[in-house]
N, C-alpha and C positions, 0 to 999 in steps of 0.2 A: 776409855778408848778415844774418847773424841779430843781431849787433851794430849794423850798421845802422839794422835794423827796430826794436830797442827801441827804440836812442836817438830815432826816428821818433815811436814811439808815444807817447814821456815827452812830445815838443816839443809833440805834439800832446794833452796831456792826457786820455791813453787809459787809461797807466797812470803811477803816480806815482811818484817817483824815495825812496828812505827818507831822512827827515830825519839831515842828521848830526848824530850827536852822541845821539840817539836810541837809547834800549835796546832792545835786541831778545832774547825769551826764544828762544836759539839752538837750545838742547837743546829743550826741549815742541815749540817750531814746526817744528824738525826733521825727528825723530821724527811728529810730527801729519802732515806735508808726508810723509813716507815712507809712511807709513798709506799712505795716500790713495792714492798711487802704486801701492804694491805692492797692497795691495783693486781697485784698476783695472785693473790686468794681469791680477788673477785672474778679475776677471769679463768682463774682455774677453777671455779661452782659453775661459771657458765658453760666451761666450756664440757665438765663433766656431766653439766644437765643436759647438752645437747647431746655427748659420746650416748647417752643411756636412753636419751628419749629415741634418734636416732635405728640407733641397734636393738632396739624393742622392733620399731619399725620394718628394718631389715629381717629379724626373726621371723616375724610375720608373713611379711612375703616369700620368702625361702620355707618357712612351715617350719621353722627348728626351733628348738625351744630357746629358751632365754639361757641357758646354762650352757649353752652350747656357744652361742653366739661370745659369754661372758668369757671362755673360755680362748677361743680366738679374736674376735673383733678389737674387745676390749681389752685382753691381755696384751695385745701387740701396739694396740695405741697406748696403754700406758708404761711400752717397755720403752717407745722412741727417744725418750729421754737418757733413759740411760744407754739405751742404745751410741746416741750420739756421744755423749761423756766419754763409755769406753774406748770406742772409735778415736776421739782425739784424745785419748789419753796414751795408747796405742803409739798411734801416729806420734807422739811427742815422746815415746819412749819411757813413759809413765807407768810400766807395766799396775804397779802397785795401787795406782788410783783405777787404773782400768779395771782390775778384778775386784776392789772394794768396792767401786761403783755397782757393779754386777752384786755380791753376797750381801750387804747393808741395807739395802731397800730391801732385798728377799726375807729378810729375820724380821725389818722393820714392817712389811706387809704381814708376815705371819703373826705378831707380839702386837704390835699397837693399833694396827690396823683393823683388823680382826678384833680387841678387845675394844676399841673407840665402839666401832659398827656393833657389836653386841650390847655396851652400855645402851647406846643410842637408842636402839631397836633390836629387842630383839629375835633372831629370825630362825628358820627353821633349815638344817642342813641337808643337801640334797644325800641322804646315807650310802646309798645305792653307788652312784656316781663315784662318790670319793671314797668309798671304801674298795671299789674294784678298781677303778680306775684312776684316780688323780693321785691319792696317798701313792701308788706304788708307784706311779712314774716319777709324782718329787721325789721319792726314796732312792729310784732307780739313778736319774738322774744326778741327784745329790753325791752318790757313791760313786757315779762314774767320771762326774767330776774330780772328788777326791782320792778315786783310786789315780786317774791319769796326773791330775797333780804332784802326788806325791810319788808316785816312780819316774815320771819325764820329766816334771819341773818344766814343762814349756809346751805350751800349745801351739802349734802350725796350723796351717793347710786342712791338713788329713782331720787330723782330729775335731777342727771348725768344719769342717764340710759332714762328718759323723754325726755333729751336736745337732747341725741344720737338718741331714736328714731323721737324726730319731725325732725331732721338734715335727720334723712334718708328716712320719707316720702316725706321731700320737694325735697330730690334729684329724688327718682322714679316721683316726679310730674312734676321735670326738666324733666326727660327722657321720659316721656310720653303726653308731651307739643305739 
């Protein structure tokens, strides 16, 4: 897939393919390109150890549990990422990286995410919660996506205004859980 997606993106003049023949300083951009990487992991541990220590915090004071909080606080801070990707993807008429952005990290959170964090540690599911409530809403969710998908073939207005509000019924039904 992800060979795919390039060669997608290059045809598509998204990103550009390196001239052959063309020098490339291997070593500096390397090294520069690793920077960047490994400075991004560091401040994404940091910044994930503050979201969590944080929204402990926050649970505390509010009296909700931690599942709850995990649920909203932290699902929404780490959707802003893609949030914003889709948005200028959108805005650029990218429709195609917009909604990948959106289902890719979703498979990727459920497969490796999920199995990293089990190897790691592993933890005890909340059954209760996700057997009544979260399994059916992604299910819910998932279908309603691919039902409106696949007979409209286009989101608008209505239908992003519909997503926002079942997104915020399901949250007050987290909060009154």
């Amino acid at each position: 897939y992800t060979f795919w997606r390039i060669r997608s993106m290059i045809q598509n003049q998204i990103i550009h393919e390196p001239v052959l023949g063309s020098k490339i300083n291997c070593t500096g951009d390397f090294i520069k390109a690793l920077s960047f990487v490994l400075l991004g992991v560091l401040l994404l541990y940091i910044g994930a150890d503050l979201v969590i220590s944080k929204c402990i915090k926050i649970a505390k004071k509010l009296s909700v549990s931690h599942a709850v909080i995990g649920v909203s606080l932290v699902a929404i801070g780490t959707s802003v990422s893609v949030f914003v990707t889709s948005l200028l993807a959108t805005l650029r008429n990218k429709d195609d990286i917009s909604f990948g952005s959106v289902l890719i990290p979703s498979v990727t959170n459920i497969t490796f995410v999920v199995g990293v964090a089990a190897i790691s540690s592993p933890c005890q599911l909340p059954f209760r919660s996700l057997v009544y409530r979260d399994i059916p809403m992604m299910i819910f969710a998932t279908a309603l996506f691919l039902t409106v998908g696949l007979i409209k073939r286009q989101f608008g207005r209505g239908i992003g205004s519909a997503f926002i509000a079942i997104y915020l019924i399901y949250l007050g039904f987290i909060f009154s859980w």
